[in-house]
Structures are given as C-alpha cells and as structure tokens.
GULUM-337946 format. One record per residue (C-alpha): z, x, y; residue in one letter. Coordinates in steps of 0.1 Angstrom, whole numbers, always signed. Last residue first. Layout:
N
+-------+-------+-------+-------+
:    pz :    px :    py : vexpa :
+-------+-------+-------+-------+
:     Z :     X :     Y :     A :
...
+-------+-------+-------+-------+
This chain:
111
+-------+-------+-------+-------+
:    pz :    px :    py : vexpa :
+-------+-------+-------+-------+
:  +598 : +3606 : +2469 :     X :
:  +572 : +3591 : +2490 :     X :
:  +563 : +3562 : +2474 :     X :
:  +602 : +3553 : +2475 :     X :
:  +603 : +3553 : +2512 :     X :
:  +572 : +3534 : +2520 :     X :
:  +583 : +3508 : +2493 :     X :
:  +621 : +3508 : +2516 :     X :
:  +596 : +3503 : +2546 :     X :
:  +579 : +3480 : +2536 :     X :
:  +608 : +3463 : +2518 :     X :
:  +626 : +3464 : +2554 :     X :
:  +594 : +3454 : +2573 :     X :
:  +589 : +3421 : +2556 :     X :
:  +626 : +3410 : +2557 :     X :
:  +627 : +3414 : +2590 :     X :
:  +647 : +3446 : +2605 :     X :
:  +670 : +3454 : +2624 :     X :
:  +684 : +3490 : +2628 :     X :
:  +708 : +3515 : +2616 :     X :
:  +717 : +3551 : +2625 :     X :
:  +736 : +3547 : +2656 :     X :
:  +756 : +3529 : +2637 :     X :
:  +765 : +3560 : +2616 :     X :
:  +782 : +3538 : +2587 :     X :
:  +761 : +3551 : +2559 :     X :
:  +751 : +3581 : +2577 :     X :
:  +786 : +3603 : +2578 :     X :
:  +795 : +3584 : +2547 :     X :
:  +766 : +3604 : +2526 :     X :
:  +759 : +3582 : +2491 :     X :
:  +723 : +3583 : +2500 :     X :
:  +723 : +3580 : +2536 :     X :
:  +689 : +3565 : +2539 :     X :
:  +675 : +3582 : +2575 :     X :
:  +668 : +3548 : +2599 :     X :
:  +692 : +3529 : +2573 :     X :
:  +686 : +3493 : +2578 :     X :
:  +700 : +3463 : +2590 :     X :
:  +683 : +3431 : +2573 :     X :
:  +677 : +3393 : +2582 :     X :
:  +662 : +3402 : +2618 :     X :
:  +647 : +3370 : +2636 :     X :
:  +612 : +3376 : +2646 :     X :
:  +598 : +3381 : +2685 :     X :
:  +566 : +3395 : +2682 :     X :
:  +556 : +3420 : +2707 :     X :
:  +540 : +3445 : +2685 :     X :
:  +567 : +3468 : +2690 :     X :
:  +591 : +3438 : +2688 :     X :
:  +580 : +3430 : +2651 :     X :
:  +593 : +3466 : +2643 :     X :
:  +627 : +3459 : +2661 :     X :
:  +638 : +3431 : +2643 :     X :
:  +659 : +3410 : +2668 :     X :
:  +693 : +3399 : +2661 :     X :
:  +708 : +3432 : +2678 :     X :
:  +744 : +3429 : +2688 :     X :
:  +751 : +3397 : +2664 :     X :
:  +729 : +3419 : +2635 :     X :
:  +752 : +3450 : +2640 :     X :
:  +783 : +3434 : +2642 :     X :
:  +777 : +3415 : +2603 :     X :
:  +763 : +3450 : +2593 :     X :
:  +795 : +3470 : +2601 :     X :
:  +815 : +3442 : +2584 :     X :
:  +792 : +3445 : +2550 :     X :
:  +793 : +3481 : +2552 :     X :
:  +834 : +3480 : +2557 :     X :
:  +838 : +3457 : +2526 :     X :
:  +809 : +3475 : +2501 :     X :
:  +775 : +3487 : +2502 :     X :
:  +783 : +3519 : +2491 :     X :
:  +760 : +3522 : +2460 :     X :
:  +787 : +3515 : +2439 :     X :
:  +793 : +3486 : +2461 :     X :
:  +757 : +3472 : +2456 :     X :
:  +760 : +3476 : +2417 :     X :
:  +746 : +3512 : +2399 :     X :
:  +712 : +3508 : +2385 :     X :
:  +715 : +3517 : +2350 :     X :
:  +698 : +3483 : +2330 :     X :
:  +689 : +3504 : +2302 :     X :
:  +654 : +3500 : +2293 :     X :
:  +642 : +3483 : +2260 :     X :
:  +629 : +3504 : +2233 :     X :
:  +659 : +3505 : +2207 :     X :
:  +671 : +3470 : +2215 :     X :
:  +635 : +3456 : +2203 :     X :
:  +609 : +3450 : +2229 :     X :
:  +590 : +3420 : +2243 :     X :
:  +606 : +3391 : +2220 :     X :
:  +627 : +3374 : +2194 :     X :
:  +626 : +3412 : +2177 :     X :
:  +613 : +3426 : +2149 :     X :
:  +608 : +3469 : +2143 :     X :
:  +575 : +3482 : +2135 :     X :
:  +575 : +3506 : +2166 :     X :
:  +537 : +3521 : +2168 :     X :
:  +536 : +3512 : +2204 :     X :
:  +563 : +3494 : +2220 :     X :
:  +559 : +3455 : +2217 :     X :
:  +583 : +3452 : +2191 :     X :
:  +569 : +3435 : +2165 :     X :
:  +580 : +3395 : +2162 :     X :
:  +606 : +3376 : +2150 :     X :
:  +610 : +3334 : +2150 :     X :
:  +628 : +3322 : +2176 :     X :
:  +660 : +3302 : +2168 :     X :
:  +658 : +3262 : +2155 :     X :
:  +681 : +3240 : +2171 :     X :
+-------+-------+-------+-------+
C-alpha cells in the first residue's frame, strides 16, 4: 500500500513535511492528565453510582419543570484536586448531559 505523500506543515512559515496538519515540532502535546489523575478514580466512581440512584433527576431541568433523566453528577464548586470537595456529597448534583457541559463551558469561560 502506497504511504501518503508529504506536505508543509501547516504552521506558518514552518517548511518542514509531514503526512498531514502539522509536523511533530508544531503539534500540541496531548498533557491532559487521565480521569484518575484528575481524581476521578474507584471511590469517585462509587460516590457517583449512589448519588445518581438517590437523585436520578437533573435538577436544572426540574427548575423549569421538566422531568429529564440525570446522566452526570457534578461538582457544585469544582474541587480541583481538593478531597474535602471532590467527595463532599453535599457538594454534587445531577445533571443532564446538556446542562453539565453548559455548565462546565460556563465554568471555563470564566476563568
């Protein structure tokens, strides 16, 4: 099978070839830590699990009076690596999908 041919980096004013987009220098580092390295490990997962069969709802859609099935518990304050918040559970709540990445764009618009 024939490989792809090489073409210009696609940062400007690099003249290195690549197969495609940018060449190893210009590409971004893939640095986000995993999901456990962010804290979202055994205990989280459990915590989450209890949380969801105590409160199934998401509470945003029930202060418009929608009833929609919560897929995501959420950090009310993002703990950010502090144990004291990550499994506060008086500090989480459910959430749709829709209003969890509203909220988490909200969140990271801010900062």
């Amino acid at each position: 099978m024939p490989s792809r041919s090489l073409k210009p980096c696609s940062y400007p004013g690099c003249p290195n070839l690549t197969t495609g987009g940018r060449c190893p220098l210009h590409r971004k580092p893939d640095t986000r830590p995993t999901a456990t390295e962010r804290g979202y490990d055994a205990e989280w997962r459990r915590l989450r699990a209890q949380h969801l069969a105590r409160n199934p709802w998401c509470v945003e859609c029930a202060s418009f009076g929608k009833t929609e099935q919560a897929t995501e518990v959420d950090h009310i304050i993002p703990h950010k690596g502090d144990d004291s918040l990550r499994l506060d559970a008086s500090n989480l709540q459910s959430l749709c999908s829709y209003h969890h990445k509203s909220k988490t764009a909200r969140e990271k618009h801010a900062r």
